[in-house]
Structures are given as C-alpha cells and as structure tokens.
C-alpha positions as CSV (number, residue, x, y, z in Angstrom):
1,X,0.0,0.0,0.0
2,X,1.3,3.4,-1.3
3,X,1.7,5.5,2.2
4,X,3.7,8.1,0.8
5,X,2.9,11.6,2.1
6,X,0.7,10.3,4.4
7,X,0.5,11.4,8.3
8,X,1.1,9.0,10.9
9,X,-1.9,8.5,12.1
10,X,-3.2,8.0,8.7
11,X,-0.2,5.2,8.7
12,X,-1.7,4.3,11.8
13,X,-5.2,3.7,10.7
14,X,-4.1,1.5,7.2
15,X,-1.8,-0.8,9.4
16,X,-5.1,-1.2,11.8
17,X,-7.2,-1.9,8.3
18,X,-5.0,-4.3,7.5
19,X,-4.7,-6.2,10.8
20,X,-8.7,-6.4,10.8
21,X,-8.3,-8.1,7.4
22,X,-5.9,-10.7,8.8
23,X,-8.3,-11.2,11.6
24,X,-10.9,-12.2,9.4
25,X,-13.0,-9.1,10.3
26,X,-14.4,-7.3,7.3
27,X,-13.8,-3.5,7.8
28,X,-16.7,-2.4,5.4
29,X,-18.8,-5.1,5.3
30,X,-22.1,-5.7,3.0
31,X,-24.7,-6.9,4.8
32,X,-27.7,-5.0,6.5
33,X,-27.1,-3.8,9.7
34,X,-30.9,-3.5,11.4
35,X,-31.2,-0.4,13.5
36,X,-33.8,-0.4,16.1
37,X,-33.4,2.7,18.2
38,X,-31.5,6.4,18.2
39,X,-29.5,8.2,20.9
40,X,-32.5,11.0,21.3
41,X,-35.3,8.5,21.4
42,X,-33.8,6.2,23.8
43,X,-32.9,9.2,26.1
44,X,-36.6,10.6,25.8
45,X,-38.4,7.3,26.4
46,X,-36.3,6.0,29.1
47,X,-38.2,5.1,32.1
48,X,-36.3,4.2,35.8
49,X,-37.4,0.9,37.1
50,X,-39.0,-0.5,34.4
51,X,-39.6,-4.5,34.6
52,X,-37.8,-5.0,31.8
53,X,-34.7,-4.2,30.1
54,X,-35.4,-2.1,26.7
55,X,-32.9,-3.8,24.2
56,X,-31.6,-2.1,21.5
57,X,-29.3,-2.2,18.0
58,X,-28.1,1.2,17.0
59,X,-25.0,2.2,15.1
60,X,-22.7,5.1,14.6
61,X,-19.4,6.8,14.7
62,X,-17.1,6.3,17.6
63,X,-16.6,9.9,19.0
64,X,-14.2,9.6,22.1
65,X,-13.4,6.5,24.2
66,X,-12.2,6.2,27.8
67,X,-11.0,2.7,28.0
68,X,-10.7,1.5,31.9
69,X,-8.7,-1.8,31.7
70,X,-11.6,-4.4,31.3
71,X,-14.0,-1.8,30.8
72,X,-14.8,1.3,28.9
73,X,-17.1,4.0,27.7
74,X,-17.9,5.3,24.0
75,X,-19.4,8.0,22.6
76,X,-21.5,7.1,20.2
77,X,-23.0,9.5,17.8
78,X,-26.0,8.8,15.5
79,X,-28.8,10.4,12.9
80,X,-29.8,12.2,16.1
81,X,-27.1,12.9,18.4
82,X,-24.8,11.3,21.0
83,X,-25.4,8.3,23.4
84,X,-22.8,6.9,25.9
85,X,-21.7,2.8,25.3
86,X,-20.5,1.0,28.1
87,X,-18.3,-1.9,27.0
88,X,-16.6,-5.0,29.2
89,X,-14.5,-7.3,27.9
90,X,-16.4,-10.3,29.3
91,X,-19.6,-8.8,28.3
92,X,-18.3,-8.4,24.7
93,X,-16.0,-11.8,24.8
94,X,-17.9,-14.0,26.8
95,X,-15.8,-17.3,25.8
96,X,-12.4,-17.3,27.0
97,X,-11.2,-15.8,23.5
98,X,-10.7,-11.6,24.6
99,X,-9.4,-11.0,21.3
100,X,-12.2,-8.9,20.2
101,X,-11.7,-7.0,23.4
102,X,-8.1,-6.4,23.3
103,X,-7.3,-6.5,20.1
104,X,-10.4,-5.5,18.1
105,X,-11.4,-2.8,20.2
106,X,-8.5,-1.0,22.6
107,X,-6.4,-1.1,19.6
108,X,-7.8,-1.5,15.9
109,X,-10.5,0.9,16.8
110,X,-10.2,4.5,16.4
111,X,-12.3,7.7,16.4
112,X,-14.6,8.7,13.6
113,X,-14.9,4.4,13.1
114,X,-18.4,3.2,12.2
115,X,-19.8,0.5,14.7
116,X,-23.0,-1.3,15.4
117,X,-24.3,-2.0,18.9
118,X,-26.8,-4.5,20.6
119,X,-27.3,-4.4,24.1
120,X,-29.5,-2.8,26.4
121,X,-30.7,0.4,28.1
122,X,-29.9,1.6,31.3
123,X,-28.9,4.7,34.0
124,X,-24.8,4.7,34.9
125,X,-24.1,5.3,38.8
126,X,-22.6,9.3,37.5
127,X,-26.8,8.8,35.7
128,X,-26.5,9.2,32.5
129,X,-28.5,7.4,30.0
130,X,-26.5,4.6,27.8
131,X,-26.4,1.5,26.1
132,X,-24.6,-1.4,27.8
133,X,-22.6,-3.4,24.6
134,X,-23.6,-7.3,24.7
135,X,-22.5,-7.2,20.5
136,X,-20.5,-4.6,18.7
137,X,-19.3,-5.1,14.8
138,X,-16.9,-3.0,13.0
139,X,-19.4,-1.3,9.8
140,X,-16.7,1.2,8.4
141,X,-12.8,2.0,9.4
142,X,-12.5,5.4,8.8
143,X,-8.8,6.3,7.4
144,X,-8.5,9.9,8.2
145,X,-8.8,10.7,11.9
146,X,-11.7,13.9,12.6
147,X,-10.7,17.2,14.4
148,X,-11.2,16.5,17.9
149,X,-13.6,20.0,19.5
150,X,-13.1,19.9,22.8
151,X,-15.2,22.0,25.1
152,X,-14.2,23.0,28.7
153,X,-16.5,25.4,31.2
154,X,-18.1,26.9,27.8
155,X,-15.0,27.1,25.3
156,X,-14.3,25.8,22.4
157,X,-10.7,23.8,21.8
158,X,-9.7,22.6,18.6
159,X,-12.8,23.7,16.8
160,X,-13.1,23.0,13.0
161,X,-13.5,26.7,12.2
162,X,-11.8,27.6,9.2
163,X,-15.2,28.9,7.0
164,X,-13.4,27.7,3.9
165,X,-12.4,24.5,5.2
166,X,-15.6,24.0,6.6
167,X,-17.2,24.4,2.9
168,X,-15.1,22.5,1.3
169,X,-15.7,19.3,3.7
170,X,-19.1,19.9,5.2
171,X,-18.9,16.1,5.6
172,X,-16.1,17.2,8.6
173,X,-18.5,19.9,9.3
174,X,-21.5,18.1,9.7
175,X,-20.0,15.4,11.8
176,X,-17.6,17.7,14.5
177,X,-19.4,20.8,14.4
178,X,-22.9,20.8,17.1
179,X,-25.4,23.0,15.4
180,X,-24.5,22.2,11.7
181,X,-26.6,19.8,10.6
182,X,-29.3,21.0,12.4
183,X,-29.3,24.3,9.9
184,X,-29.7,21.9,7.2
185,X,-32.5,20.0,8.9
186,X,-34.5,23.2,9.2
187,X,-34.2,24.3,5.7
188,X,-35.6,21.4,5.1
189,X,-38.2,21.7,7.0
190,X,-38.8,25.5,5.7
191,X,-39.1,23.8,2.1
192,X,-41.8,21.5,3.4
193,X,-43.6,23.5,5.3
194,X,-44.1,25.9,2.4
195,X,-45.1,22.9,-0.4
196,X,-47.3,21.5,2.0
197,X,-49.1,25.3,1.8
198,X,-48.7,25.3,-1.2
199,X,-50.3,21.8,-1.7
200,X,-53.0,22.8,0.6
201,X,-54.3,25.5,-1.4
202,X,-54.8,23.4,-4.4
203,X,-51.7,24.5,-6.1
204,X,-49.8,22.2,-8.6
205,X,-46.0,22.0,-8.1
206,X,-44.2,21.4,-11.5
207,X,-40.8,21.0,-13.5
208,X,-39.7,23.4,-16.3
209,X,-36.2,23.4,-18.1
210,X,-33.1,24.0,-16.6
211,X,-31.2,24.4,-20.2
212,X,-32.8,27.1,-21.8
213,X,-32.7,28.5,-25.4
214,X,-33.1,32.2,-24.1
215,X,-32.1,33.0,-20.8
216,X,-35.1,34.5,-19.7
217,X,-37.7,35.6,-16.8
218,X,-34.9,38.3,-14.9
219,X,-31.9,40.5,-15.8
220,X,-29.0,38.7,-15.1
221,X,-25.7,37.7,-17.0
222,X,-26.0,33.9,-17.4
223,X,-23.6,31.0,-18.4
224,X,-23.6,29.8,-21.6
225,X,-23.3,25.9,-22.7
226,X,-23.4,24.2,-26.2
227,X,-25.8,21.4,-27.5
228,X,-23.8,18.8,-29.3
229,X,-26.3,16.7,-31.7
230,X,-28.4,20.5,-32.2
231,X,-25.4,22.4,-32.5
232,X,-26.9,25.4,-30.4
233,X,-25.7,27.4,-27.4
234,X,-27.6,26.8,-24.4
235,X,-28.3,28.9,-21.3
236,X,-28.8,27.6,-17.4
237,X,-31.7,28.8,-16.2
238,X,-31.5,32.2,-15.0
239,X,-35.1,32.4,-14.0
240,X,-38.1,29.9,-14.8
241,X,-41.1,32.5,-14.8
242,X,-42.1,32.6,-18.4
243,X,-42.1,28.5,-18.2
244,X,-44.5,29.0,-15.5
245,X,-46.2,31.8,-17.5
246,X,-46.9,29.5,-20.0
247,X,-48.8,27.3,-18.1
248,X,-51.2,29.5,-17.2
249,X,-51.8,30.7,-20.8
250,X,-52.6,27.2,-21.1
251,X,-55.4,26.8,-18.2
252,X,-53.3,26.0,-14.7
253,X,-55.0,28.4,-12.2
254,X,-51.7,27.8,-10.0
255,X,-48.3,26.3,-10.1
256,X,-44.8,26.7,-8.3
257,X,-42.0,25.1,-8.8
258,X,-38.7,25.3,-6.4
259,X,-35.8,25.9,-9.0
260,X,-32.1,25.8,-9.0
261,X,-31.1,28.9,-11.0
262,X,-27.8,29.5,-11.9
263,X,-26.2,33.4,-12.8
264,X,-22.7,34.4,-13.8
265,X,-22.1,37.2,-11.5
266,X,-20.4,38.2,-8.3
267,X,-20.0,35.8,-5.1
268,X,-20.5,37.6,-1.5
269,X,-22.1,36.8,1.9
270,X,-25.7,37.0,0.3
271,X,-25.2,35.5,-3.5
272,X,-24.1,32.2,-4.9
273,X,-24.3,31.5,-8.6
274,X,-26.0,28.5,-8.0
275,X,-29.3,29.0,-5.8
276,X,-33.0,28.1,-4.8
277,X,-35.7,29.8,-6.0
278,X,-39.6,29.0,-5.5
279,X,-41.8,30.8,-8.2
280,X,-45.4,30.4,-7.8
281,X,-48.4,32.1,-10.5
282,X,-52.1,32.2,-9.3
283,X,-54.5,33.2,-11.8
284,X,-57.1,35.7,-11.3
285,X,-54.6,37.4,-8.5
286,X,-52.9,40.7,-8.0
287,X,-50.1,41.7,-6.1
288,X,-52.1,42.9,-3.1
289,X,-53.8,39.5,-2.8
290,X,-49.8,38.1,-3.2
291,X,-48.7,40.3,-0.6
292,X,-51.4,39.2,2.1
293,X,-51.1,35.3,0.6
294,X,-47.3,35.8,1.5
295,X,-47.3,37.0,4.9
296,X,-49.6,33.9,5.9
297,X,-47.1,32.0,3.6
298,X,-44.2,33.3,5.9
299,X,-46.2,32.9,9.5
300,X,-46.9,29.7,8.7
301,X,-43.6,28.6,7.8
302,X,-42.2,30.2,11.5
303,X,-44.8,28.6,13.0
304,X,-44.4,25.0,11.5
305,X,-40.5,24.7,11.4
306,X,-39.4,26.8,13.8
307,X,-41.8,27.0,16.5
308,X,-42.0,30.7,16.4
309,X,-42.2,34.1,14.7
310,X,-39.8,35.7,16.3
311,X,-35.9,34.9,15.6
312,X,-32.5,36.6,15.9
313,X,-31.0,37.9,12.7
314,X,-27.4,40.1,13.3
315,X,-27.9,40.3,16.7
316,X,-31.6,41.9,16.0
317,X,-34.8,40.3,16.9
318,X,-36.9,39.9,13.5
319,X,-40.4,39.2,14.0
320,X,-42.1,37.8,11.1
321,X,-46.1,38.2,12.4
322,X,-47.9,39.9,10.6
323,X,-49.0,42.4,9.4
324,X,-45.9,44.1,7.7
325,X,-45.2,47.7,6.7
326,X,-45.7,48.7,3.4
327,X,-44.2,52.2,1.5
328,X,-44.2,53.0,-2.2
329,X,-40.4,52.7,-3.9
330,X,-40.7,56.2,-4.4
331,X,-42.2,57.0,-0.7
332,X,-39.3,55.3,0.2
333,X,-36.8,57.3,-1.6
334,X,-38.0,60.3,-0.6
335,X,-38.4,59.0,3.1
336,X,-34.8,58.4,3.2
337,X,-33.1,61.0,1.2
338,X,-35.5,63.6,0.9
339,X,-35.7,63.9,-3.0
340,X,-38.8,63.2,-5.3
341,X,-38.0,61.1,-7.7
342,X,-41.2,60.7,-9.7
343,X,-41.3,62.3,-13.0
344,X,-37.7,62.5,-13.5
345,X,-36.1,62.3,-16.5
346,X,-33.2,59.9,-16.6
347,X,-30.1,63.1,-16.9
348,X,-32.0,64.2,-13.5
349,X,-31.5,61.0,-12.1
350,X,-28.2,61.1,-12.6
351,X,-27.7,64.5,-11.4
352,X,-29.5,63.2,-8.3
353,X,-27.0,60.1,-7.6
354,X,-24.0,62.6,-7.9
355,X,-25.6,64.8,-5.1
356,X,-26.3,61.5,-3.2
357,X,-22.9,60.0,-4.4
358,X,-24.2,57.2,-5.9
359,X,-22.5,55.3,-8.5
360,X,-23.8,55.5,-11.8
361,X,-22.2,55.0,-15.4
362,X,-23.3,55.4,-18.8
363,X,-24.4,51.9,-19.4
364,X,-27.3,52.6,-16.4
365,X,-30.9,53.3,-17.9
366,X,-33.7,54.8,-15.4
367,X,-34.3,51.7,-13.8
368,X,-30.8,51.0,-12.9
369,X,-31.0,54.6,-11.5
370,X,-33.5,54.7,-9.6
371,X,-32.6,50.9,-7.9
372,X,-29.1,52.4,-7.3
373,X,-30.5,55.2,-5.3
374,X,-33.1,53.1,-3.6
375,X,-30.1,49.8,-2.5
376,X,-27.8,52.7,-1.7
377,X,-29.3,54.8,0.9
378,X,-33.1,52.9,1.7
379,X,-32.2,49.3,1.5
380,X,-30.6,49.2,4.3
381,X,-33.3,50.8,7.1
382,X,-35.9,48.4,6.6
383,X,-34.8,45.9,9.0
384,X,-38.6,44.3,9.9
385,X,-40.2,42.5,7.5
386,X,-41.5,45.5,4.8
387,X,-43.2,45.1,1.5
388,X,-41.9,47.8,-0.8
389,X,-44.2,48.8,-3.8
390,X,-45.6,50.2,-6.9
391,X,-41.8,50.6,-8.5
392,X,-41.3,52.2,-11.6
393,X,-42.0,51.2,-14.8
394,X,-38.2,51.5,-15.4
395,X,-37.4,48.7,-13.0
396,X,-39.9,45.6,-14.3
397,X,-40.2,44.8,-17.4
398,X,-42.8,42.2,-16.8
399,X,-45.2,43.7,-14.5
400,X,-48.6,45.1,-15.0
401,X,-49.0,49.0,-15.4
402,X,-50.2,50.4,-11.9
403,X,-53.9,50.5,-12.2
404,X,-54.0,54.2,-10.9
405,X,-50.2,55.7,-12.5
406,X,-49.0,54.1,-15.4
407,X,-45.6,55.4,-14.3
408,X,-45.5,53.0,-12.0
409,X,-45.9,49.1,-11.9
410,X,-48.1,46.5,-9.2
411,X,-44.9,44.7,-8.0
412,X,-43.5,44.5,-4.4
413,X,-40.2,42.8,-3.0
414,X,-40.2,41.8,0.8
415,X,-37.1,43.2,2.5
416,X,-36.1,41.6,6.5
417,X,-32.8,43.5,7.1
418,X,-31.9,45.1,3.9
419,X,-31.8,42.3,2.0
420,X,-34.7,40.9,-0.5
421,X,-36.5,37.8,0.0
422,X,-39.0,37.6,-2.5
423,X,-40.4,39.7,-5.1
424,X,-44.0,39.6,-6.7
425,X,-46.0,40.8,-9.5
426,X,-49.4,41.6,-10.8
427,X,-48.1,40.3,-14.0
428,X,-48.1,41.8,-17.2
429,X,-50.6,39.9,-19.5
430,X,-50.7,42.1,-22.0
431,X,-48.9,40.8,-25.0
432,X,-48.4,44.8,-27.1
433,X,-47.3,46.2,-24.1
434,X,-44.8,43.6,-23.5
435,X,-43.6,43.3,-26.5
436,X,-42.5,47.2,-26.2
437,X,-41.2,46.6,-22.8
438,X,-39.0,43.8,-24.5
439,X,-37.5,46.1,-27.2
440,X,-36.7,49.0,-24.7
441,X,-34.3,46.1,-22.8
442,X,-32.9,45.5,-25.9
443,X,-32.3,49.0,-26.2
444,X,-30.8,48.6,-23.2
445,X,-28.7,45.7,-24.1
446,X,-27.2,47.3,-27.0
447,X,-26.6,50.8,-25.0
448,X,-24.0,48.0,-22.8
449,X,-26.2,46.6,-20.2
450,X,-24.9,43.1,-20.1
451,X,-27.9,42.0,-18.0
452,X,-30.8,43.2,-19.6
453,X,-33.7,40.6,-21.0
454,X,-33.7,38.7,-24.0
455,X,-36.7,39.1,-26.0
456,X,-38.7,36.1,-25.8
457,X,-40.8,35.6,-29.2
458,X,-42.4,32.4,-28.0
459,X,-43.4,33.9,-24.8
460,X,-44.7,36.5,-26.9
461,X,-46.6,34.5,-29.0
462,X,-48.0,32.4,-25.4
463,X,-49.4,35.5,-24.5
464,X,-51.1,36.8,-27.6
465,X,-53.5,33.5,-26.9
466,X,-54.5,35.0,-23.7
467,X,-53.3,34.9,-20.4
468,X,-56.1,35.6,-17.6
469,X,-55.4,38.2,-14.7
470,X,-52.3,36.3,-12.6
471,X,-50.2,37.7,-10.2
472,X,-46.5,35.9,-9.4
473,X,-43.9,35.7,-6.7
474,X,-40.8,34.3,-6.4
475,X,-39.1,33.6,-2.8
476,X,-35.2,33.7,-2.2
477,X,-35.4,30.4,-0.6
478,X,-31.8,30.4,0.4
479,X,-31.7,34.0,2.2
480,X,-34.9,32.7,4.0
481,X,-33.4,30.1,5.3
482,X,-30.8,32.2,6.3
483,X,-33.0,34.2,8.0
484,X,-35.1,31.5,9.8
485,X,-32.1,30.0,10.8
486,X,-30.2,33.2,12.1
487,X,-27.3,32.6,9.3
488,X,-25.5,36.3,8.0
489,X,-23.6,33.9,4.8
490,X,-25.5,32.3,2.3
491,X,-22.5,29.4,2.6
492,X,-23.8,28.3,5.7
493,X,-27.1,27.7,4.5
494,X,-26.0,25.8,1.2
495,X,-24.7,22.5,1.6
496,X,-21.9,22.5,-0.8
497,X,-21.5,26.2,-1.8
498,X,-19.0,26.9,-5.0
499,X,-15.6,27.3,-4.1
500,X,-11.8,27.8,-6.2
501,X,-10.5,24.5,-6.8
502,X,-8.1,23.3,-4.6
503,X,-4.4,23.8,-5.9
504,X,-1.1,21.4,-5.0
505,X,-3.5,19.3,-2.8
506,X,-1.8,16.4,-1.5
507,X,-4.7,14.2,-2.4
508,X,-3.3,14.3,-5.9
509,X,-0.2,13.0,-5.2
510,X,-1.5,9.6,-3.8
C-alpha cells in the first residue's frame, strides 16, 4: 500500500485496516445492519425501574473513548445525536477468547470508526443514560482521523473553524461541528412546510427546463453551454417565470416550482451563482392578494418549522407576524433622502445620484438609476419584514402597469434586514405592451447593459392566446433560510457552496 505523504496517524489507521483483514473481520462489510433505536429517542423514552430491560441495536461513529482496563465508555453518535456505550470485555467476549476486546477494540478501533451495537438500556451510577454493549461489529474503518472540539467550562478547543475548510468538507462539518446539521434539517423543514401550503391551497407543483434556449424571466448575466447533436448554445436557467407563465396561458389556475437557477455574476455573503428559488403564479390574482397570501405563507412557515415568529438575525430580533409595513419605492426614496424622484427624467437621475454619491455610469438606464439610489441609501433601514411597492416602470419589465399611475408598476419585493426575500407581481398579460417593454431592454442591451432581458418571441406568442389576470412571486429560498435560521452567509445555508478549486492538494499525489 502506497503510504507516501501520508500522516502517521493516517499510517496508523491502514496498518489497523489491514490487521482487521488478517483477523478475518471485514472492515466495510455488505450486509444490513438493522437499527432499532436512536440516541435522542432512547434518552426521551427511558423510564427508571421498568420491569424490563429495553434492548436495543443502534449504530454510529465512535466519538471519544475512555478505556478502563476491562471496561470502557464510547461515545456514540448517531442520525440524532450522542449516546454513551459502556463496553466490558467479558460482556463483549464471553468465551475465554478476549481478542475482540483487546485487540479489536482497545487497539484496531479509532475515532470517527463506524460500529453497530446490541445491548440494552440503562442509567450509569454518574446517571446518565446509555447503552450497555452485549454485540459490537466494525461497519466502516474510517482512514482519516476527525478534528477532535473539545469544550471545557463553555469554550471551544480545537474547533473546526476555518469557514473555507468547513465548505469544502461539510462532511467534517457536519459530523464535528454541534449545530451544523441541524441548519440543514430546518431548511428542510422550511421547504416543506411551504409545499405543503402550497399543496393545501390546491396548487400544482411542476418542473420546467433548466437548459434554456433564451435566458429569460430576470436581468441577469447567465452561463452559456453548447448542444452537441443541435449544435446550439444553451443557457442555465437564470429564472423559470415565463415557463411558468406559459402554463397558465394554457389553463393551470396555480403552479410553483422550487428551482435551482444559476447566474454568472459576483459571489459575496448574500449571492451564490448556483441557488434556490420558488416561483409560484395564481391566476385571477394581483399583487395585493400576493402580498397578504405571502405574509400567511411566511407565519406559517415560522410557526411550522421553527416554533415561532420571532428569531434573531445580526444580533436583532426579527419578527415575522404579521402584518408588515408597506411604503411606495418612491415614498421610500423620498423617506430616506428627501428627494422626489417621480417624473424625473433619466439626466435628472443622474444628477441626483451625484448629489447623493451614488454610483452611476453610462451603461445605467432609469431603472438601474433609480434601484441604485433606492439599494444605496433605503435598502438598508428596513430591517422588519417590509413590503416595498408600486416601483417604476423603469425597473420591471414584466409587471402590470399600476392601475391608478401608469408610471408605475403592481410589484412588491419583501425586504427583513436590507436584503430581498421575495419579489412579486401583478403580471403583465398584456402581449403589445410587452412586446415594447422587450424592445426597450434591448435598447438597453445594446446601449452596454450586459444583464438586460432577451426578447422572448415564444413567450410573446403564449401570450397573444390569452393569459387571464395572474399575479406571481418568487421567494429567495436560500436567504430565507438564512434568516429563519439566524445565518448572515448564504454558505452556511447551502450544503456544498461553489468554491476555487483546490491547488497542490496532497490528495493528488497519492
């Protein structure tokens, strides 16, 4: 066996592999091992002085040991969290062969090894709940020992901190690091809780395509692929509301799908080019029925996987009952800067981001403007949940005219802490007017603005069969979770977030 560059307790572990082989003992053996029980529920339905011993078969990875000459204690940890094991040698090697004992377990053993335990229930003399071993059997030798976290009066030792570590071997993560995997758990949880509203409601959940011929449905720079046998670029999905759209044309009162988009742009604390969006389109809607669907969407959420409204963000206490605030884009603006926006021409709006210093550049129509001023110096102060609305027509190329200022549009976004979390229409169904709204983004495109829309001709052609009144909304599902689970980077929310390749790893050399 090729140990070159290896550490010594890597060594270490292959010899012990090895010597388990010659034992006869199969280090990763095939067969089913039949779990009964987990640490959590054997703790929870415990009972002192029952008549009978509650026997058990439960399996995990070896955590810590204290071995004690003929006897010894494991940590065990499970799906659900950590038990104690208390192993004696005659217990365990009840012939006169102590092999198993000696051998086997003070010395072939290691931490982060995979075992499987029968034996029973009971309460130590120190009274803690565990598991005395009657069988144990070796399920996987692990040949990399874990980072051993160590906690004394409220400290952490030897914690597996390193963010970018961490991301790169969640698997290390999961396992070491208390609190990881239940994150995960709860987005999970989040993602149910929300189909199962959606479900509820009568609402159809559906797929749409991920390679796309037009990268449509947002303003974003996407990434570009090639089809082989059609000889064709290709876009990821960038956005899959015109899919959606398009069912409706064609007589679904509601759909949603939760899709993986995928956009070429900048990574930070809050963006990933790979993420999780849910779009859902009710016909016969607008976006003041969506804003009052979503804040029961959102309670009901808290309430299901969390427990409660009410959770800490950034050190600040975000409640998420509602009802929540809701100011005009331009209300806002003015609120916060104190300039009127409205009615200004897009040399004024420039002039108006120099006196705010703003960043602006050529390439930046009035939309861009105007969402520069607004993510500049408003985004910021909206810390409770807030529904901002009726933006300008500049900014949404897909919305619905406002009923009572065609300036404006019927579209909100939800912002917790500055940040967006989902975004909704009344949509635009009305196939002239977005066909112009089209050509002024590829105006737009060809004045240099690398993320403005494609025009869609199919879409266009959907909509010129009809589409009935429908209002849209799609959820940031990965900066909710990061909310609902008091996360400030969108890495710790995602299980495997992109990263730079590893360079000179050591990996490659063996």
């Amino acid at each position: 066996m090729n140990q070159i560059g290896l550490s010594e307790q890597e060594r270490f572990r292959r010899e012990s592999l090895e010597r388990l082989r010659g034992m006869g003992i199969d280090p990763y053996p095939a067969a089913e091992y039949s779990i009964n029980a987990y640490s959590t529920e054997i703790k929870l339905s415990f009972v002192d002085g029952a008549p009978q011993r509650r026997q058990v078969c439960i399996a995990g990875r070896i955590m810590s040991r204290r071995i004690m000459g003929k006897a010894s204690f494991v940590e065990l940890q499970d799906a659900e969290g950590r038990i104690q094991i208390y192993v004696t040698r005659d217990d365990l090697c009840p012939t006169e062969d102590k092999e198993l004992y000696n051998t086997v377990f003070k010395k072939l053993l290691d931490i982060g090894d995979y075992v499987g335990i029968r034996g029973y229930v009971f309460r130590t003399q120190m009274g803690e709940i565990s598991v005395h071993a009657e069988e144990m059997r070796v399920l996987a030798k692990a040949l990399r020992p874990l980072p051993i976290v160590k906690m004394k009066e409220g400290v952490t030792y030897d914690g597996f901190n390193d963010p970018e570590q961490r991301y790169r071997q969640r698997y290390v993560d999961l396992t070491v690091n208390e609190g990881c995997k239940e994150i995960f758990v709860k987005r999970t949880k989040i993602f149910n809780a929300m189909r199962e509203y959606f479900n509820r409601c009568g609402y159809l959940e559906v797929d749409t395509p991920v390679l796309q011929s037009i990268p449509g449905g947002a303003a974003a720079r996407p990434f570009i692929t090639h089809h082989n046998a059609l000889d064709i670029p290709l876009y990821l999905r960038i956005a899959n509301e015109l899919y959606l759209k398009r069912l409706i044309v064609g007589g679904f009162e509601g759909v949603y799908e939760f899709s993986r988009n995928f956009r070429n742009e900048g990574m930070d604390r809050t963006h990933n080019p790979e993420f999780t969006v849910m779009e859902i389109y009710v016909a016969y809607k607008d976006y003041r029925w969506m804003m009052s669907f979503t804040e029961r969407l959102i309670e009901k959420i808290c309430d299901e996987a969390l427990g409660t409204t009410k959770v800490m963000f950034a050190g600040k206490e975000i409640d998420f009952k509602p009802p929540y605030k809701r100011i005009s884009m331009i209300d806002a603006i003015r609120e916060n800067t104190g300039i009127d926006i409205s009615g200004m021409t897009e040399e004024e709006l420039r002039q108006a981001c120099r006196d705010l210093g703003v960043e602006q550049d050529g390439t930046m129509g009035k939309g861009k403007l105007i969402d520069a001023i607004f993510g500049k110096k408003c985004e910021a102060n909206y810390v409770q949940p807030t529904f901002i609305i009726d933006y300008p027509i500049e900014m949404s190329p897909l919305t619905k005219r406002h009923r009572d200022n065609p300036e404006l549009t019927e579209r909100f976004e939800l912002m917790v802490c500055g940040k967006e979390i989902a975004n909704a229409y009344s949509e635009l169904n009305d196939p002239i007017d977005q066909r112009e709204r089209f050509e002024e983004q590829l105006r737009l495109s060809e004045k240099g603005d690398d993320e403005a829309m494609f025009i869609d001709r199919d879409f266009l052609r959907a909509l010129e069969y009809g589409m009935p009144p429908t209002s849209g909304m799609g959820i940031g599902m990965d900066r909710l979770v990061m909310f609902l689970t008091g996360q400030e980077s969108i890495q710790e929310v995602l299980l495997f977030p992109q990263m730079r390749p590893e360079r000179n790893s050591s990996d490659d050399q063996q």
